[in-house]
Structures are given as structure tokens and as C-alpha cells.
C-alpha positions in Angstrom: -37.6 55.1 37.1 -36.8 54.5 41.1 -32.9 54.8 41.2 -31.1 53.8 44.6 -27.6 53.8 45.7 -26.9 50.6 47.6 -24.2 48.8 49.5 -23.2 45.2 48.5 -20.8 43.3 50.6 -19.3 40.4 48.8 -16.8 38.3 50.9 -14.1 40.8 52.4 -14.9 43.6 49.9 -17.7 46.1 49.5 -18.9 47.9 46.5 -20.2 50.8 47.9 -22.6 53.4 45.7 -23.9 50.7 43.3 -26.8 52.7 41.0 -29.9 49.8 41.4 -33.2 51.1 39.3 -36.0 49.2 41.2 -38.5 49.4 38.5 -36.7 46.9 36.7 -36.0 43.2 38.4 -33.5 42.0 40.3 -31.5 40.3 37.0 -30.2 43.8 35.6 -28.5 44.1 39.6 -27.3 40.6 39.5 -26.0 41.2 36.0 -24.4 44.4 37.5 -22.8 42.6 40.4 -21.5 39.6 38.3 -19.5 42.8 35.9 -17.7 44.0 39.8 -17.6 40.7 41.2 -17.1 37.8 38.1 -19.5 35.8 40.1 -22.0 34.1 38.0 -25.3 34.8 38.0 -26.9 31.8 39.0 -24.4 31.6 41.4 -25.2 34.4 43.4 -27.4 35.0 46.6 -28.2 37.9 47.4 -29.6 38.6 51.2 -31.1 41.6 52.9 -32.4 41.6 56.1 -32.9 37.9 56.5 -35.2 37.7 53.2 -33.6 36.8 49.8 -33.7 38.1 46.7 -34.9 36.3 43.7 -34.8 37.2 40.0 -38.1 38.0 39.0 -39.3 40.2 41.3 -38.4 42.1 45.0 -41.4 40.8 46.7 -41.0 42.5 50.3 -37.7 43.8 49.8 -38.0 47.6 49.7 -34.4 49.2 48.4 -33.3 52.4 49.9 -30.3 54.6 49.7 -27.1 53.4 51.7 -28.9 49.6 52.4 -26.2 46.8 52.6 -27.4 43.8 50.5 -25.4 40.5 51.4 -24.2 38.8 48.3 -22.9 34.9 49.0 -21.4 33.1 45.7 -18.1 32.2 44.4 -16.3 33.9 41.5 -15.4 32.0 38.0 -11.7 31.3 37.8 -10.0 34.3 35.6 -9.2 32.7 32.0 -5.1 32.1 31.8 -2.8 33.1 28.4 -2.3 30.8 26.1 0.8 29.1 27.4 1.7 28.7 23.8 1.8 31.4 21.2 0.0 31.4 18.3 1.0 31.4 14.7 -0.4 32.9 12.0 -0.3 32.0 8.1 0.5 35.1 7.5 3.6 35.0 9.9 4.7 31.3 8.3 7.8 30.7 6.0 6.9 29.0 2.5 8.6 25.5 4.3 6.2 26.0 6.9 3.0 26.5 4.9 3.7 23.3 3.0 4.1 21.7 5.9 0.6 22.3 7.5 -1.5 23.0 4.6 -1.7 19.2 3.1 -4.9 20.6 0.8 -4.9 23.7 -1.1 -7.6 26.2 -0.3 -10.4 26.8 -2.3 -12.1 24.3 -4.9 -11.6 23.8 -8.5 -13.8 24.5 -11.2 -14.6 21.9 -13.1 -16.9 23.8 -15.4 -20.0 21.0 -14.8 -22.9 23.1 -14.0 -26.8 22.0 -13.7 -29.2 23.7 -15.6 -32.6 24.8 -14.7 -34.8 22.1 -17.1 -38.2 23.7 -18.5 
């Protein structure tokens, strides 16, 4: 186990001291860089000294400690709040549960049952 500490500049902001293990491929950084950045995965490019990165393997790229990897992508929108709160059944008047439950839950018995014939 080869553990590095790298730069990664990403847009105006860089992560700096990010733990990369080299014996594994360049996914497991990608998936740490989409946790401090929200970019997607496929969405990233990452660039060090003119070569890129894909996500199999390193191929030329040799990793050492304090290297500045370029990463190029753009971030997933955060997801908004519900604009509308929600309601429970538990939180419901008796009025209220009529009012949305048109079928009653669960299923009636009606006592036919099939029988295993020998």
C-alpha cells in the first residue's frame, strides 16, 4: 500500500493533503474527490502535467507527495427542501384519514383456500 498526499485544484478552490493509495485505481480518488467536490464521477477530468488520468489505471502518471492534480468538471446542483411539508397518517385527524384513504388497508379473508391435491 503506496499512500501519497496530493494537491487537487478544482475551479477556485484547492483541497490540499488529499490521502491517494496508488496501488488501487484511479476510481477510489475520483470517488474521493466527487465526496469534497459533488462533481460526478464521470464528469470529472482529472490532469497532471499535460497527461490525463483515466479510471483504470495511472499509465505514466507517477503520484508523489505535494503534486497538484488539475481536476475540470462541473458540480451536481445541491437537492432543494420540499417546498411543501409532508404529512404523515399518523399526524392526520379522523376527517382527514377518510378523506384520503378511499380503500381500507389490508385484505379480507374470505376463508377460500386451495388445497394441495394428492
Amino acid at each position: 500500500m503506496t499512500s501519497v498526499k496530493i494537491n487537487v485544484k478544482w475551479n477556485k478552490e484547492v483541497f490540499k493533503d488529499v490521502e491517494v493509495d496508488t496501488s488501487l485505481p484511479p476510481a477510489v480518488l475520483k470517488a474521493q474527490l466527487f465526496s469534497l467536490t459533488n462533481v460526478p464521477t464521470e464528469r470529472q477530468k482529472i490532469m497532471v502535467k499535460g497527461q490525463t488520468i483515466g479510471d483504470d489505471t495511472w499509465g505514466k502518471v507517477s503520484l508523489t507527495n505535494g503534486l497538484t492534480l488539475l481536476m475540470m468538471g462541473s458540480a451536481d446542483p445541491v437537492p432543494e427542501l420540499p417546498t411543501e411539508k409532508v404529512k404523515f397518517l399518523e399526524d392526520m385527524t379522523e376527517a382527514q384519514l377518510a378523506q384520503h384513504l378511499q380503500y381500507p388497508g389490508g385484505l379480507k379473508n374470505l376463508g377460500k383456500s386451495f388445497t394441495k391435491i394428492k
